[in-house]
Backbone as CSV, one residue per row, in Angstrom:
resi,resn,N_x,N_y,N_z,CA_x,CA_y,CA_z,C_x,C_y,C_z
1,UNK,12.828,-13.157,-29.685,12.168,-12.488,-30.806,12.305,-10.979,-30.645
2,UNK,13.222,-10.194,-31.950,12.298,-8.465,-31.736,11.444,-8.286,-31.881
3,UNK,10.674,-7.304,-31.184,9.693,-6.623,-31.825,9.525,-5.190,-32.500
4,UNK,11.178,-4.453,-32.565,10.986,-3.822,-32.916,10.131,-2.430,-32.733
5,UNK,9.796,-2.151,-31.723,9.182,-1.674,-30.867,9.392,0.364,-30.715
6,UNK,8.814,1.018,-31.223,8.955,2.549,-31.192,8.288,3.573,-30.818
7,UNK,7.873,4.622,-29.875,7.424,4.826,-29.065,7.482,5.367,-27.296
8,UNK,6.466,5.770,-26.946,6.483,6.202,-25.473,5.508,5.006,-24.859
9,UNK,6.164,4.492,-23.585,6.213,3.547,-22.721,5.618,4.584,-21.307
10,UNK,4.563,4.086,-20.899,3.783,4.708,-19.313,3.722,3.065,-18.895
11,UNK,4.533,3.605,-17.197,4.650,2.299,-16.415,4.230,2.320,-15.114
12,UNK,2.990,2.239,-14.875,2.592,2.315,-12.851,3.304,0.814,-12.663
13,UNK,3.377,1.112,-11.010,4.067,0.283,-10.748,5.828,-0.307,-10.696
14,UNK,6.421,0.827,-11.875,7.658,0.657,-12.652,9.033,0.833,-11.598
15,UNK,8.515,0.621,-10.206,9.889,1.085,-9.081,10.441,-0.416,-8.535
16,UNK,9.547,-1.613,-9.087,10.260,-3.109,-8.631,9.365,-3.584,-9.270
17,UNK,9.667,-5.020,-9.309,8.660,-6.271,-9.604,8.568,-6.331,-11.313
18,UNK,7.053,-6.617,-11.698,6.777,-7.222,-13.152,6.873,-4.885,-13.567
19,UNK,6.485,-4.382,-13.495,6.390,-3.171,-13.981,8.374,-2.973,-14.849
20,UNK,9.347,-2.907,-13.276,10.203,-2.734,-13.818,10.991,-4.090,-14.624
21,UNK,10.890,-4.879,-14.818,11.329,-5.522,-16.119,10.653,-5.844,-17.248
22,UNK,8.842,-5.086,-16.953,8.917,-4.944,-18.234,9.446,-3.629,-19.102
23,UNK,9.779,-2.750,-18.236,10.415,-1.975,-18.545,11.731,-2.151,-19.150
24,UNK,12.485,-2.994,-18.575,13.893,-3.333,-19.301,13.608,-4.260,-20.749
25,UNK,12.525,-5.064,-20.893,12.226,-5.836,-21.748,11.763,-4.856,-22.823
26,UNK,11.271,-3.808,-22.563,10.400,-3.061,-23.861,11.460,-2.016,-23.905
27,UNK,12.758,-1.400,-23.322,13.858,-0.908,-23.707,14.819,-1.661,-24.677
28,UNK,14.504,-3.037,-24.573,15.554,-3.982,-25.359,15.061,-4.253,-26.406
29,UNK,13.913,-4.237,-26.423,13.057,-3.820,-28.041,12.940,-2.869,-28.927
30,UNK,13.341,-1.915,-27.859,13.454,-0.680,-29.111,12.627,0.676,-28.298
31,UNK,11.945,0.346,-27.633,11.494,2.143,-26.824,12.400,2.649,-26.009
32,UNK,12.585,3.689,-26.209,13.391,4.871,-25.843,12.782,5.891,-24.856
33,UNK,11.586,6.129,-24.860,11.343,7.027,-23.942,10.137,6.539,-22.737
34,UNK,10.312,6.560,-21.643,9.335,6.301,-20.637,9.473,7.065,-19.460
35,UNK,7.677,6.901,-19.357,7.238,7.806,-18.000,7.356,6.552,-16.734
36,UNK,7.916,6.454,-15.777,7.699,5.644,-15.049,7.529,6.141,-13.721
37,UNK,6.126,5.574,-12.949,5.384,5.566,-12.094,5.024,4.705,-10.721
38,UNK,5.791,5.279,-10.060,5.275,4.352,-8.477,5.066,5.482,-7.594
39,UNK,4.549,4.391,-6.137,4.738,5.524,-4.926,5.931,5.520,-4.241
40,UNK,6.952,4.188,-4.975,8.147,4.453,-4.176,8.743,5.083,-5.492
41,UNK,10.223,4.961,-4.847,11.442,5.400,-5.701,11.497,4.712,-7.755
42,UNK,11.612,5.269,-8.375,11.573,4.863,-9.447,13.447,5.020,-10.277
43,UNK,13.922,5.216,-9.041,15.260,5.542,-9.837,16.351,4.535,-10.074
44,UNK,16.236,3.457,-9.252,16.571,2.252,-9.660,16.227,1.979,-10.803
45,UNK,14.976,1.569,-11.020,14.665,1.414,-12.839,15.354,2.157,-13.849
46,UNK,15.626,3.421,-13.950,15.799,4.346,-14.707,17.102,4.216,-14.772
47,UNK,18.022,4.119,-13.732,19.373,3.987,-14.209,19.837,2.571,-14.513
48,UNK,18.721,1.681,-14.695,19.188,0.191,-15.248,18.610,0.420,-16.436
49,UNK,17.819,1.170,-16.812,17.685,1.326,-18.398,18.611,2.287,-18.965
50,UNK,19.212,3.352,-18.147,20.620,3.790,-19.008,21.170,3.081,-19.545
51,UNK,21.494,1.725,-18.868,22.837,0.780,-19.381,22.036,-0.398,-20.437
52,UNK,20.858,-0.091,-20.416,20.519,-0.770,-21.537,20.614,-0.042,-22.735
53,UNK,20.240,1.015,-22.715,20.336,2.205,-23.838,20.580,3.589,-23.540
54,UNK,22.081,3.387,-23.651,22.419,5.125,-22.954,21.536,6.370,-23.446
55,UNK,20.949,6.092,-24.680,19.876,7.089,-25.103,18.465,7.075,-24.893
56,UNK,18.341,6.607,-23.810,16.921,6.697,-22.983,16.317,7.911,-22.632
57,UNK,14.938,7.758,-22.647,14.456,9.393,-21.757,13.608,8.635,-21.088
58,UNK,13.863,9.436,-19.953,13.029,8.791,-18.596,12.467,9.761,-18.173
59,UNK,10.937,9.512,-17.965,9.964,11.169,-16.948,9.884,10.110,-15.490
60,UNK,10.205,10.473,-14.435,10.133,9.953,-13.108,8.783,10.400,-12.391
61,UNK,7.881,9.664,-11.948,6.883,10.272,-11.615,6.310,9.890,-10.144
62,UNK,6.016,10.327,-8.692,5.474,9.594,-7.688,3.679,9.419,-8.096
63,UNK,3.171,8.122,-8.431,1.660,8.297,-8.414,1.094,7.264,-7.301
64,UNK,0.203,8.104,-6.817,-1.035,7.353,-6.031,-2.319,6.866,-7.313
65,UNK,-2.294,5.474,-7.862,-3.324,5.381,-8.871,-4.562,5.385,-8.582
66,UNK,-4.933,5.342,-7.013,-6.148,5.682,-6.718,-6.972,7.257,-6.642
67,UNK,-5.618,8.442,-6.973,-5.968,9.499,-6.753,-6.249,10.025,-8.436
68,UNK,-7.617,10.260,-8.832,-7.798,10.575,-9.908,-7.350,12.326,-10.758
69,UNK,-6.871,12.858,-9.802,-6.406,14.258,-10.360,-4.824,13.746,-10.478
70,UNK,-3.907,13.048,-9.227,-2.915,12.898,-9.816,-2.625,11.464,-11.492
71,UNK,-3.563,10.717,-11.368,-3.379,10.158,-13.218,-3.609,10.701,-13.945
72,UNK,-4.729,11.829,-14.146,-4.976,12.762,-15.215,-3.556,13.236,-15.409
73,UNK,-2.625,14.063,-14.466,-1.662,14.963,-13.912,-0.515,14.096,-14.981
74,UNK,-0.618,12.774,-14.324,0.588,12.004,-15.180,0.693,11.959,-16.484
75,UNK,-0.452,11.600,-16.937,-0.740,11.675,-18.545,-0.772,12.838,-19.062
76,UNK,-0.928,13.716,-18.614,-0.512,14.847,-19.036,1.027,15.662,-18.908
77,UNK,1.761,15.411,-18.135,2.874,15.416,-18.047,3.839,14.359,-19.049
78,UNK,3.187,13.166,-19.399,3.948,12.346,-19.789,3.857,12.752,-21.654
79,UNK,2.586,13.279,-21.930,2.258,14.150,-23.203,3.084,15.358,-23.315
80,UNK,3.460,16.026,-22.288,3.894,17.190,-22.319,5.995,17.356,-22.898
81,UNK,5.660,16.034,-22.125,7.383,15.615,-22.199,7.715,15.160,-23.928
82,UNK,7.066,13.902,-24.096,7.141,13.156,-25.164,6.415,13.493,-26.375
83,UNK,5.083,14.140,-26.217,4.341,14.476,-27.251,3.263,13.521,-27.600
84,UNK,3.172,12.109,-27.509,2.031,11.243,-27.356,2.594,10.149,-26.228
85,UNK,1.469,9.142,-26.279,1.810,7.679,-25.385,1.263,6.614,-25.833
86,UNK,2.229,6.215,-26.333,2.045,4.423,-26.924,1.455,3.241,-26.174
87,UNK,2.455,3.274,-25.441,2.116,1.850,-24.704,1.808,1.514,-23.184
88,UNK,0.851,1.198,-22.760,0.661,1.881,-21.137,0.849,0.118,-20.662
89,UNK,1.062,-0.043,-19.364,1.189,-1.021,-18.441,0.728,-0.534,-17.743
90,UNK,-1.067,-1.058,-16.841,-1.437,-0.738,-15.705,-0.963,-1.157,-14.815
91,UNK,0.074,-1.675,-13.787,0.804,-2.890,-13.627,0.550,-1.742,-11.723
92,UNK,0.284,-0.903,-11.086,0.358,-0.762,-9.613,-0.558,-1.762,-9.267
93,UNK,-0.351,-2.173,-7.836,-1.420,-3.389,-7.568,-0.537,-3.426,-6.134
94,UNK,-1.505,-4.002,-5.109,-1.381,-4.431,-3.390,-2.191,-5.584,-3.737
95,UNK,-1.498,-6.450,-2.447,-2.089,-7.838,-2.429,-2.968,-7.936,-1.432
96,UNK,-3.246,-7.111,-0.515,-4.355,-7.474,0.540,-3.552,-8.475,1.705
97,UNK,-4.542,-8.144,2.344,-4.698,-9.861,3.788,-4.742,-11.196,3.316
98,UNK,-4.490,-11.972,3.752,-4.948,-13.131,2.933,-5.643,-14.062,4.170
99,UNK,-7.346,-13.080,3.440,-8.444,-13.516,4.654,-9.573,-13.784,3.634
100,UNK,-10.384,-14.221,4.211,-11.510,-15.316,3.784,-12.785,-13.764,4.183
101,UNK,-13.896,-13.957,3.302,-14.830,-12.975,3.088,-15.216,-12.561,4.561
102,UNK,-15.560,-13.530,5.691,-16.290,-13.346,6.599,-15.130,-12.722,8.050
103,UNK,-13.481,-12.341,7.155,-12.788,-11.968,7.957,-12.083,-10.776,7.666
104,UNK,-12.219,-10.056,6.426,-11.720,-8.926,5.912,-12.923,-7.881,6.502
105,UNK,-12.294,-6.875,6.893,-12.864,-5.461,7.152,-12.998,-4.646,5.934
106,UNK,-14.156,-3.987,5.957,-14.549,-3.302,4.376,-13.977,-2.518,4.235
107,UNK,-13.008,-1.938,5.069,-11.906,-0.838,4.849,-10.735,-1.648,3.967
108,UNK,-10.501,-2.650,4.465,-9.272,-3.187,3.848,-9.495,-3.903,2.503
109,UNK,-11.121,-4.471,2.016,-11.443,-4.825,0.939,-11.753,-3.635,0.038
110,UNK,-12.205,-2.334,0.500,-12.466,-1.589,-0.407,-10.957,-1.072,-0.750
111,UNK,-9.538,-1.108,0.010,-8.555,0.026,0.124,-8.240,-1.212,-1.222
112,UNK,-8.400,-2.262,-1.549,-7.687,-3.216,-2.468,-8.345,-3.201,-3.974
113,UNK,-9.111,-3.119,-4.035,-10.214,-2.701,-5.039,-9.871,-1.300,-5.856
114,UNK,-9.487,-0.201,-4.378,-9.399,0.852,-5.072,-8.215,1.284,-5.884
115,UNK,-6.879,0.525,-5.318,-5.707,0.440,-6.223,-6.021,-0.394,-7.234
116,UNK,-6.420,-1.685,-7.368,-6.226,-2.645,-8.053,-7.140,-2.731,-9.168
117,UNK,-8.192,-2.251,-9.041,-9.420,-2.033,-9.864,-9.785,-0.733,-9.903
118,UNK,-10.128,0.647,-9.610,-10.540,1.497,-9.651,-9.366,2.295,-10.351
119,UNK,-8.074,2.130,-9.563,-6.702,2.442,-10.489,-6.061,2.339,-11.414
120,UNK,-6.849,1.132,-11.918,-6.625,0.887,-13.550,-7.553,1.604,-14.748
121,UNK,-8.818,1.536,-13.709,-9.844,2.124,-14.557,-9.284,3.700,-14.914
122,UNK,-8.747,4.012,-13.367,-8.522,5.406,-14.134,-7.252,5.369,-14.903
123,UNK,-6.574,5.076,-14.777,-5.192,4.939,-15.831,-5.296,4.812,-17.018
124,UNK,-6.784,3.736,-17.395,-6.865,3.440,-18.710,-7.938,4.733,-19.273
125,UNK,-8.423,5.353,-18.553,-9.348,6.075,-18.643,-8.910,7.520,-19.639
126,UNK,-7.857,7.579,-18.762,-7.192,8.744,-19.107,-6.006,8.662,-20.629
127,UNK,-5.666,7.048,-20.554,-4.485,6.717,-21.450,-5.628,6.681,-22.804
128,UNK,-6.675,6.080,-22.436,-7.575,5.881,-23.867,-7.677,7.680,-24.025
129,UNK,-8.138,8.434,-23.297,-8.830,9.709,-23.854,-7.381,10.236,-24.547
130,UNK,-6.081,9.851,-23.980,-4.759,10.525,-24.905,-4.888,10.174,-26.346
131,UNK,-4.687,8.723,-26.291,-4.830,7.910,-27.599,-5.560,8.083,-28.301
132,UNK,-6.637,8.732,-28.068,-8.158,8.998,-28.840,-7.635,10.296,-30.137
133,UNK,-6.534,10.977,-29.011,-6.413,12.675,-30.044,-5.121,12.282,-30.764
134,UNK,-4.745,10.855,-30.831,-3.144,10.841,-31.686,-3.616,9.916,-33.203
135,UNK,-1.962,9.834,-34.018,-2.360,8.715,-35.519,-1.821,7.667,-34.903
136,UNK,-1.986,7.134,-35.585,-1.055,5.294,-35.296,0.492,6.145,-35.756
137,UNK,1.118,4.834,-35.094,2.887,5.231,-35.521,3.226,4.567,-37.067
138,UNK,2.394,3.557,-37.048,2.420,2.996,-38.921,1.144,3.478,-39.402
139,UNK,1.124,3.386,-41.065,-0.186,3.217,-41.701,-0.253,1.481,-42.287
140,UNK,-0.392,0.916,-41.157,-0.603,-0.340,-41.156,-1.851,-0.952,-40.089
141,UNK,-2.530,-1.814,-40.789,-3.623,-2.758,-40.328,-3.182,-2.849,-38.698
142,UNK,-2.147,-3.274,-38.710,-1.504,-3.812,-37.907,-0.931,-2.867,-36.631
143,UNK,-0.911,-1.524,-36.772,-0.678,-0.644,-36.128,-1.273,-0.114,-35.306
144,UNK,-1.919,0.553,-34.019,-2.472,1.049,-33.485,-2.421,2.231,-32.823
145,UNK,-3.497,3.299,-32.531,-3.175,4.493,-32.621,-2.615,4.473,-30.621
146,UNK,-2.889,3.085,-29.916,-2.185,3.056,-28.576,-2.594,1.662,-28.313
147,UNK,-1.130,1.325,-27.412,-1.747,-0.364,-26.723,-1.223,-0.236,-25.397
148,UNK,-2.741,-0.815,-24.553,-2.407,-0.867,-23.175,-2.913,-2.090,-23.024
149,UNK,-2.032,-2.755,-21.828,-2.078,-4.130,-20.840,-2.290,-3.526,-19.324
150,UNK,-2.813,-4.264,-19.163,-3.397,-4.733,-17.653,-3.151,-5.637,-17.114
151,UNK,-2.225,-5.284,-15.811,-1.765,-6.579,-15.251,-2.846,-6.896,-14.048
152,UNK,-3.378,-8.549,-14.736,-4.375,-8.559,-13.993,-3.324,-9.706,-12.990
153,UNK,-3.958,-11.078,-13.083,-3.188,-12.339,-12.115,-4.290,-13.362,-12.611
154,UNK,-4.057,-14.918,-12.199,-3.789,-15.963,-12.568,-5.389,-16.139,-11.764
155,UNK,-5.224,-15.309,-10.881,-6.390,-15.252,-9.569,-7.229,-14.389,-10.222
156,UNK,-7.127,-13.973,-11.264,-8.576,-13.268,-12.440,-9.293,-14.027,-12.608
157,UNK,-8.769,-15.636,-13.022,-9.549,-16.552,-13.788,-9.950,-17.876,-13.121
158,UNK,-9.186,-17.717,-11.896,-9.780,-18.909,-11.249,-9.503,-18.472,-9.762
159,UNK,-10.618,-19.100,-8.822,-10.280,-18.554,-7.608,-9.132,-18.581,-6.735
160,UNK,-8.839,-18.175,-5.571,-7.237,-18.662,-4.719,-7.434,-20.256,-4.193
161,UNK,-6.247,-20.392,-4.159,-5.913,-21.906,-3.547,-6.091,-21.646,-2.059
162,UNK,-6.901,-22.583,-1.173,-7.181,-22.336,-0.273,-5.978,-21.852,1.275
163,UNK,-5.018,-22.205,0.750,-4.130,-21.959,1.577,-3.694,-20.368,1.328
164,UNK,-4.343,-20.028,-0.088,-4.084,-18.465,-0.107,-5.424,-17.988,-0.609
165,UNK,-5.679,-17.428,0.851,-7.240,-17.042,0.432,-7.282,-15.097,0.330
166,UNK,-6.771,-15.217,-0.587,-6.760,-13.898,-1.149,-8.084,-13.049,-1.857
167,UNK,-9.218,-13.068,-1.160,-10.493,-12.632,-1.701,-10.121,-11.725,-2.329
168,UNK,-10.248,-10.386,-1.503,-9.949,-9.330,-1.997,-9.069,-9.166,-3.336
169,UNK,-8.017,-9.675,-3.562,-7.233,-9.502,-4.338,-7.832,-10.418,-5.848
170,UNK,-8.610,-11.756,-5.278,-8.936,-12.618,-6.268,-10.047,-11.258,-7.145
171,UNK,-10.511,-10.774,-6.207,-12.183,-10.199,-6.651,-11.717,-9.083,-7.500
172,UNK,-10.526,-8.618,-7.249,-10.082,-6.728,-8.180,-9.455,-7.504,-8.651
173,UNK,-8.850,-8.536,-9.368,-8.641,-9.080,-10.439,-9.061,-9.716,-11.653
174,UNK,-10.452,-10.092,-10.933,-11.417,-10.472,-11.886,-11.936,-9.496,-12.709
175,UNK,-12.051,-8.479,-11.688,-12.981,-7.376,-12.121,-11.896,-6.402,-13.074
176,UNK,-10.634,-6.915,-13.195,-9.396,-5.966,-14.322,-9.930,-6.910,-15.630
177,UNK,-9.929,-8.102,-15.661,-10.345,-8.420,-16.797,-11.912,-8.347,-17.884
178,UNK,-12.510,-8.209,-16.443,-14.028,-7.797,-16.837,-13.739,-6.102,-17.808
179,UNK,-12.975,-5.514,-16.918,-13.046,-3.590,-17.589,-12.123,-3.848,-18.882
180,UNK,-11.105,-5.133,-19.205,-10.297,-5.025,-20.101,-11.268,-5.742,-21.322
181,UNK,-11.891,-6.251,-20.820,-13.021,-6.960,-22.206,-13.698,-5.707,-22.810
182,UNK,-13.974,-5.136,-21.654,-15.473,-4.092,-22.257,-14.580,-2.744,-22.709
183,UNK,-13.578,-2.677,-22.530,-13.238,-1.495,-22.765,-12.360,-1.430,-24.390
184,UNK,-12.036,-3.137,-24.503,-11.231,-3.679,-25.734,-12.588,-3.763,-27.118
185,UNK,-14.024,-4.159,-26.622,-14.861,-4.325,-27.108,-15.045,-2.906,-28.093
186,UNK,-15.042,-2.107,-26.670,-16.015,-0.202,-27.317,-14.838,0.186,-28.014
187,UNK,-13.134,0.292,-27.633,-12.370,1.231,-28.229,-11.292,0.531,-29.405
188,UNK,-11.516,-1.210,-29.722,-10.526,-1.834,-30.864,-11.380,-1.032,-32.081
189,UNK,-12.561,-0.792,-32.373,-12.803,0.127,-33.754,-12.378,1.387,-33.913
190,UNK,-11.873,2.055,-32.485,-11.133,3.462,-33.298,-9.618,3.402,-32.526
191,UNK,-9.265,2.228,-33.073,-7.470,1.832,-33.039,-6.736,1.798,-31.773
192,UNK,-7.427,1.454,-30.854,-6.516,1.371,-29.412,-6.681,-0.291,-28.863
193,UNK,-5.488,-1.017,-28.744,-5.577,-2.169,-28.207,-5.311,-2.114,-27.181
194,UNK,-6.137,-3.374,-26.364,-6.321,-3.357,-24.924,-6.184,-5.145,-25.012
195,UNK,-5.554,-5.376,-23.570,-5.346,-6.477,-23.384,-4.583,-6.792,-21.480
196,UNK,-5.002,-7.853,-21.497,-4.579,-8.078,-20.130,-3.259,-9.209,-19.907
197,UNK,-3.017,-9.167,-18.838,-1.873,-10.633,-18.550,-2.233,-10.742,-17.523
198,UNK,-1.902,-12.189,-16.887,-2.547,-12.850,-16.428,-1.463,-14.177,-15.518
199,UNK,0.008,-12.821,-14.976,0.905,-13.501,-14.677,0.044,-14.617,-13.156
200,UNK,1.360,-16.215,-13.318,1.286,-16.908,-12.143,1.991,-16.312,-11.311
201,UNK,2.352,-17.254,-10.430,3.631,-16.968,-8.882,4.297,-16.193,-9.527
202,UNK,5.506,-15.454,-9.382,6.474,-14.925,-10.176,7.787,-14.430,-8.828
203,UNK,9.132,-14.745,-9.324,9.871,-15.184,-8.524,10.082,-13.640,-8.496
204,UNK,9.491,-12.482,-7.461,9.605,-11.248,-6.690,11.095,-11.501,-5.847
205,UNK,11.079,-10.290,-5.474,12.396,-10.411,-4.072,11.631,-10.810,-2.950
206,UNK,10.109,-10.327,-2.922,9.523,-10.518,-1.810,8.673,-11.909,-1.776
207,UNK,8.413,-12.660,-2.484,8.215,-13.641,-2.747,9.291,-15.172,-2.496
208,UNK,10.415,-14.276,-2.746,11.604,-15.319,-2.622,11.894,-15.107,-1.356
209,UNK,11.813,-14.052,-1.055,12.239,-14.226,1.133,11.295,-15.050,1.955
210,UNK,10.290,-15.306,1.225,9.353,-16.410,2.005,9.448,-17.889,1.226
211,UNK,10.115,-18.039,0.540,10.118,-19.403,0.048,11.104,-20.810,1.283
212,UNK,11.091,-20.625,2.120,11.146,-21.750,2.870,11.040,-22.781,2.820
213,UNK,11.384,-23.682,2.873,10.818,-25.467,2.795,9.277,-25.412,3.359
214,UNK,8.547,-25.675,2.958,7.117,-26.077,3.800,6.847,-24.839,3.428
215,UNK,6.982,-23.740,3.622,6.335,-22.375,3.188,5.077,-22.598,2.514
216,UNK,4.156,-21.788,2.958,2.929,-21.594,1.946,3.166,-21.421,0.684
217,UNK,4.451,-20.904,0.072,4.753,-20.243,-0.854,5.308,-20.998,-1.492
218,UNK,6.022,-22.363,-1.058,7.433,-23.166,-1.334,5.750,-24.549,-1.857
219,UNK,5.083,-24.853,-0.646,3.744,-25.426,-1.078,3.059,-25.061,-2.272
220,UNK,2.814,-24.280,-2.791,2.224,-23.268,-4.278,3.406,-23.656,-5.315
221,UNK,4.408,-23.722,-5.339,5.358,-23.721,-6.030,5.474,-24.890,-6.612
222,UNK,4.793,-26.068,-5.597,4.961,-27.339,-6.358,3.733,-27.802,-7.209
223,UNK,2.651,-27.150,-7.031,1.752,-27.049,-7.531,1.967,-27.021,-8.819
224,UNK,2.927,-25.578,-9.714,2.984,-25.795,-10.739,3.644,-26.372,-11.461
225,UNK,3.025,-26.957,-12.754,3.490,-27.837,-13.794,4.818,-28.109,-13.694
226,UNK,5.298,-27.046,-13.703,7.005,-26.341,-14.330,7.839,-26.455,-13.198
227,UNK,7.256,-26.534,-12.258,7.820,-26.535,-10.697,8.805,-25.114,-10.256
228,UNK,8.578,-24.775,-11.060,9.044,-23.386,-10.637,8.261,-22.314,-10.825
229,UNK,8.993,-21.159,-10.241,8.480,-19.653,-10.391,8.534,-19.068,-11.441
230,UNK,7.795,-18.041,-12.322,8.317,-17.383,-13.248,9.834,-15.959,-12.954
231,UNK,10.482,-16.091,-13.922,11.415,-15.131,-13.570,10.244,-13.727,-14.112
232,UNK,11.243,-12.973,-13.414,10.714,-11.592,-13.993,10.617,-11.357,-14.930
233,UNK,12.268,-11.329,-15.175,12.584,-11.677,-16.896,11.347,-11.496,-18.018
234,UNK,10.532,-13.016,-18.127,9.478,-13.861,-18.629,8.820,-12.921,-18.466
235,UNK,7.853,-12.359,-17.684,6.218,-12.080,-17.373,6.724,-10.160,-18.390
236,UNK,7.760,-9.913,-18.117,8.110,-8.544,-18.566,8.101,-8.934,-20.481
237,UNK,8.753,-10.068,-20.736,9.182,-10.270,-22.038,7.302,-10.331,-22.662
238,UNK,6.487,-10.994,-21.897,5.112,-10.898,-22.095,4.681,-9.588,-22.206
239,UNK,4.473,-8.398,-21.441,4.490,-7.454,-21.864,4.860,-6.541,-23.213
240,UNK,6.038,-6.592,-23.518,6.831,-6.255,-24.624,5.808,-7.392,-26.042
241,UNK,5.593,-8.133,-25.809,4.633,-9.178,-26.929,3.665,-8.569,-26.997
242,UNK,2.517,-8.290,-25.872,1.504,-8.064,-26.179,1.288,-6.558,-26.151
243,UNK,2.265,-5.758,-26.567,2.274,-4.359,-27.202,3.048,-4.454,-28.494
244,UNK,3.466,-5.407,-28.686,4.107,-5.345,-30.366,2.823,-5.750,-31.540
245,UNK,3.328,-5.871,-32.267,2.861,-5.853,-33.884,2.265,-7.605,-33.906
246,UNK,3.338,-7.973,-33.309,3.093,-9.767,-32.990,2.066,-10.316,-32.512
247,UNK,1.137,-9.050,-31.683,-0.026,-9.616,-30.698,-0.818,-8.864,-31.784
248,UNK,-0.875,-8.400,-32.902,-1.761,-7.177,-33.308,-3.659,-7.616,-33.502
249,UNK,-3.210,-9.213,-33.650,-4.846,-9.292,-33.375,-5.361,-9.618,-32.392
250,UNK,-4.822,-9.730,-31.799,-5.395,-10.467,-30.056,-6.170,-8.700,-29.225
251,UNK,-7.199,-9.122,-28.973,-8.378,-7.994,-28.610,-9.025,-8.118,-27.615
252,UNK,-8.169,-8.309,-26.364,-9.650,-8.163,-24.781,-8.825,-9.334,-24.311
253,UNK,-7.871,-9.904,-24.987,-7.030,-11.225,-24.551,-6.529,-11.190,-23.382
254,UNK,-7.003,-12.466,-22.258,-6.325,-12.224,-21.300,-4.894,-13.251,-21.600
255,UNK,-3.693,-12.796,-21.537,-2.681,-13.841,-21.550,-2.147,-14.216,-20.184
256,UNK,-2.332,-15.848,-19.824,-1.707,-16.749,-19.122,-0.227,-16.906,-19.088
257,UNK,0.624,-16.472,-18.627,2.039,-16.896,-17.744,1.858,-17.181,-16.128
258,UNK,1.632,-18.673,-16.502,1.649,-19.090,-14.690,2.013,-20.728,-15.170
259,UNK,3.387,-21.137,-15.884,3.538,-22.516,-15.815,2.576,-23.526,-15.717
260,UNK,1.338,-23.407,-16.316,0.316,-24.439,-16.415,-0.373,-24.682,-15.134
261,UNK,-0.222,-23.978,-14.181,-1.094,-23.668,-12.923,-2.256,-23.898,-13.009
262,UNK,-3.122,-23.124,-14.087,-4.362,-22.991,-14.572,-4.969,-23.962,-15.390
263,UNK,-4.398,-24.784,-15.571,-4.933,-25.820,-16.442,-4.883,-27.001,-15.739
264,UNK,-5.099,-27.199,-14.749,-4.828,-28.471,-14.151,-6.292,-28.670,-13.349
């Protein structure tokens, strides 16, 4: 499906994984210009969206999303470049230990929280106060004056499988969809959509170096419905949906890509 898609694209996270293909997915739709954001290298991404559209503009950015002067910094740079910002992907995120409550150190539960939850808050914090001073790109119902997703996980909505006891990570995921309700609630009446995803497993590079026979990981895998992993591909093409015109009524929605994982 197109979506037809026009606009400035802000991507934490955008140096590997679900960030950078949704980046290639919302270039193949039609956006042209993006700020893209990690603490690693972001230049891989950027020159695989040349060859998707030699007329790309790319702002390269290093962010720490837990550091609240450098997201202000970004969004303002990314305004400065482009002139507004359409479509944000909160998408930085760490997975933690994968320890059980009575074995995580509060250093290492709070350090997960503070990327994963506190880092979105500010991302969105700052992306809503942009969106607040712009028009919509249509004068249509259907248009919005900005749409941001939140990549929450599968582990938002239901707890970890015991063989992956990912507290920490389960708990700042829950809590992305909790800030994406309330924040979709206060700001869908003055034109900014908010929405979350809610990817399963998803076939990473780093994910696939542990898939082993017997693997914890290779174990999870059969779990789902589909018996497989999601490609990147997929969870990115989700992205690109739920910033188009196509999702235009869906409001605080968390969307499910995890092969029927969750329903069982």
């Amino acid at each position: 499906m197109a979506f037809a898609l026009k606009g400035v694209a802000y991507i934490t996270g955008a140096g590997s994984g679900i960030g950078q293909y949704a980046a290639y997915s919302l270039a193949r739709q039609g956006v042209r210009s993006f700020a893209l954001l990690d603490r690693n290298s972001v230049s891989n991404t950027a020159s695989e969206l040349k060859k998707i559209a030699p007329d790309v503009s790319v702002l390269e950015l290093e962010l720490d999303v837990a550091s609240e002067d450098a997201v202000n910094n970004s969004v303002d740079q990314t305004v400065k470049k482009f002139g507004r910002l359409d479509y944000a992907l909160n998408n930085a995120g760490i997975g933690g230990a994968l320890k059980t409550t009575d074995q995580i150190p509060k250093d290492d539960f709070e350090r997960v929280l503070s990327v994963n939850t506190t880092g979105v808050w500010l991302c969105q914090r700052a992306q809503i106060r942009q969106m607040l001073t712009q028009d919509k790109l249509r004068d249509s119902p259907r248009s919005y004056r900005g749409s941001i997703v939140n990549t929450a996980s599968m582990y938002g909505i239901l707890g970890p499988s015991l063989n992956v006891p990912s507290t920490a990570y389960a708990t700042s995921k829950h809590a992305v969809i909790g800030l994406t309700r309330a924040d979709a609630i206060a700001f869908a009446p003055k034109g900014i959509k908010i929405n979350a995803l809610c990817p399963g497993y998803v076939a990473t590079p780093l994910v696939m170096s542990s898939m082993n026979v017997g693997s914890v990981m290779d174990d999870e895998r059969v779990k789902v419905p589909v018996q497989r992993l999601a490609t990147m591909e997929e969870i990115g093409d989700c992205v690109s949906f739920l910033h188009s015109e196509a999702s235009s009524y869906m409001i605080g929605a968390s969307l499910v890509a995890d092969g029927g994982f969750t329903i069982q």
